[in-house]
C-alpha positions as CSV (number, residue, x, y, z in Angstrom):
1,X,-11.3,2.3,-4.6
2,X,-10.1,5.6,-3.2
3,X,-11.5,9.1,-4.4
4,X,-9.3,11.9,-3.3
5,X,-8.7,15.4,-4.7
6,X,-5.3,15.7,-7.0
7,X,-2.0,16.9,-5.0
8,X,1.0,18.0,-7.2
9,X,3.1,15.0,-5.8
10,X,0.3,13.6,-8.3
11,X,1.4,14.9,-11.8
12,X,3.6,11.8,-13.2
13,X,1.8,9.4,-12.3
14,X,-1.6,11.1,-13.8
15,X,0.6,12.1,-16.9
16,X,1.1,8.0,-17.1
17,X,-2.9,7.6,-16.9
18,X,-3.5,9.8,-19.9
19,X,-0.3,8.4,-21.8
20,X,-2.2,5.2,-21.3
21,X,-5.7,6.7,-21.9
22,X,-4.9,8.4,-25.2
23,X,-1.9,7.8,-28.1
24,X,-1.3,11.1,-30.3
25,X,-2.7,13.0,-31.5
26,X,-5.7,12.3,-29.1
27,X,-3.6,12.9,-25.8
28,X,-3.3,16.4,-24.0
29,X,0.2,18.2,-24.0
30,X,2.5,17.2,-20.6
31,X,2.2,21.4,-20.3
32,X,-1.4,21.5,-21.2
33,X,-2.1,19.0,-18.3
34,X,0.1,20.6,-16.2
35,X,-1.7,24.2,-16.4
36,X,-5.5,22.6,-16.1
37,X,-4.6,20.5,-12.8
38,X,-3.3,24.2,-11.4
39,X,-5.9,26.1,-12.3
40,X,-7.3,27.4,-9.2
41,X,-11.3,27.1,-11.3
42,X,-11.1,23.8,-11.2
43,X,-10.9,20.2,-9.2
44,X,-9.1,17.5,-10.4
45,X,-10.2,13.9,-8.7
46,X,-8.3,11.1,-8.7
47,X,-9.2,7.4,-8.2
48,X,-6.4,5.3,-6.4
49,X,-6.6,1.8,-5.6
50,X,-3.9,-0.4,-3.5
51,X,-1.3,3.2,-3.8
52,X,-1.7,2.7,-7.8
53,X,-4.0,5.6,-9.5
54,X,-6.4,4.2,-11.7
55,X,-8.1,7.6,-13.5
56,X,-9.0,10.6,-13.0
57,X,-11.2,13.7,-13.7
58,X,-10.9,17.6,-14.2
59,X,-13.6,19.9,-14.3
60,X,-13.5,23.6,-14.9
61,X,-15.5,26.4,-13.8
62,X,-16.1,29.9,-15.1
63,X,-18.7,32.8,-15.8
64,X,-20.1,32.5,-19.9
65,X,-21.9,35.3,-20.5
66,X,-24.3,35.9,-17.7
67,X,-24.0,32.3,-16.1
68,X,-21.3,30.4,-14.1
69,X,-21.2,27.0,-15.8
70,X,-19.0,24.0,-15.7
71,X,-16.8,22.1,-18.4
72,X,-15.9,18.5,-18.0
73,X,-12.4,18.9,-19.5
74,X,-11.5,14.8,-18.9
75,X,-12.3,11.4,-17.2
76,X,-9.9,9.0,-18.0
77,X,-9.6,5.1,-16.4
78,X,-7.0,2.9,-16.9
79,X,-7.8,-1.1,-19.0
80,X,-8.2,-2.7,-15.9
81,X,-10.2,-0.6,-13.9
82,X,-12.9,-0.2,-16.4
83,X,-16.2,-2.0,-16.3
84,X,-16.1,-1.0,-12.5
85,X,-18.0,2.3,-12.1
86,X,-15.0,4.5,-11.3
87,X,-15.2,6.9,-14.4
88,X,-19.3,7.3,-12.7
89,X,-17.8,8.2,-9.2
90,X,-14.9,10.5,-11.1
91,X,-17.7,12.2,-12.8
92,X,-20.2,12.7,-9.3
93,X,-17.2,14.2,-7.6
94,X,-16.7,16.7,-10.5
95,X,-20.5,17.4,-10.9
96,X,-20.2,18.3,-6.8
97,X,-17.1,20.1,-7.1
98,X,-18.9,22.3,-10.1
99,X,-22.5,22.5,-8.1
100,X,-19.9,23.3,-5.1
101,X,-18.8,25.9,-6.9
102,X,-21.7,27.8,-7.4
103,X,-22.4,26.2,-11.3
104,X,-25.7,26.1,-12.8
105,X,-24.7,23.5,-15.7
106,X,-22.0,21.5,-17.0
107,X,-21.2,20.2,-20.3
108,X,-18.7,18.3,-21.8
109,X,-18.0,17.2,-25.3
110,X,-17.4,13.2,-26.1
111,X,-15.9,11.5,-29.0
112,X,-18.8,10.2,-31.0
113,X,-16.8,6.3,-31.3
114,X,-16.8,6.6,-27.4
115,X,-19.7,4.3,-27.0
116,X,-19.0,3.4,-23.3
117,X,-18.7,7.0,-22.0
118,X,-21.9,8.1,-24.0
119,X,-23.8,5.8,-21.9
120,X,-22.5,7.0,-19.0
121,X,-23.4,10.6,-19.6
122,X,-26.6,9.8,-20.5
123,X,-27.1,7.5,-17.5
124,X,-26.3,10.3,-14.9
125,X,-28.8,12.5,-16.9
126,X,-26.4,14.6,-19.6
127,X,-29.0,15.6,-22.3
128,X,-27.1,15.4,-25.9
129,X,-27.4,19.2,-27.0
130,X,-24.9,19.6,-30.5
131,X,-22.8,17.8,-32.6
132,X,-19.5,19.3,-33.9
133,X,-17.9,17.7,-36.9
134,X,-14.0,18.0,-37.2
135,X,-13.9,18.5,-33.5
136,X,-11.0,15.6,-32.4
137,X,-8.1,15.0,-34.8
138,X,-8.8,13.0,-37.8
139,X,-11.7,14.6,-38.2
140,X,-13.2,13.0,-35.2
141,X,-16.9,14.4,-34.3
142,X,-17.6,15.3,-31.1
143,X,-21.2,15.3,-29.4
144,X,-22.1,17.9,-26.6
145,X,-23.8,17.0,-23.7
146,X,-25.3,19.0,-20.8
147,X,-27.0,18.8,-17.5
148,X,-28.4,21.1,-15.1
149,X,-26.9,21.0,-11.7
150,X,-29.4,21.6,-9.2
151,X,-28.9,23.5,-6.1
């Protein structure tokens, strides 16, 4: 598997990811996707194997309050590439680009019937922090997870 950073030659092909990732109304906007892939406070890593991309990440990066923390907008991994460790790598990269950054912490919020990605976060050391109720559509809950990122 390849890890590379996202190039705008990349846009279709990672629109196709999350049209296979998520069905409405659980899948981000074509415009939506468009803007966080160009925003300059934020990486977008993508996962390629034999020419064909098989997921990808976006993290974002900002000042809150008085700290510059991180948001894990998406990882997302096509059928066939799961099981394989590639949404783990997709989330180191964004964790380096964020600590690369100058972050202190990242969070991220998961769908609670996500059972695979929850163990994920928690094996790469997210602490669960909240739970929102309502948060995805049909009222969905969400939990929040957060790590430090050391220096």
């Amino acid at each position: 598997m390849l890890y590379r950073p996202y190039a705008p030659k990349d846009f279709a092909e990672l629109y196709a990811v999350e049209e296979v990732c998520f069905q409405p109304p659980f899948r981000f906007a074509r415009g939506y996707m468009r803007q966080l892939v160009n925003d300059r406070n934020a990486a977008t890593w993508i996962a390629e194997e034999e020419g064909r991309m098989a997921g990808f990440a976006i993290v974002q990066w900002g000042r809150e309050t008085d700290e510059f923390i991180a948001y894990l907008m998406t990882i997302e991994v096509i059928p066939e590439a799961r099981g394989r460790s590639v949404g783990a790598e997709l989330l180191l990269r964004s964790e380096e680009s964020a600590r690369a950054a100058g972050a202190a912490r990242i969070w991220l919020h998961v769908d609670e019937e996500n059972p695979s990605a929850i163990r994920m976060y928690h094996g790469h050391g997210y602490a669960l922090v909240e739970r929102h109720e309502n948060y995805y559509p049909r009222g969905r809950a969400a939990l929040v997870y957060l790590k430090l990122l050391p220096d």
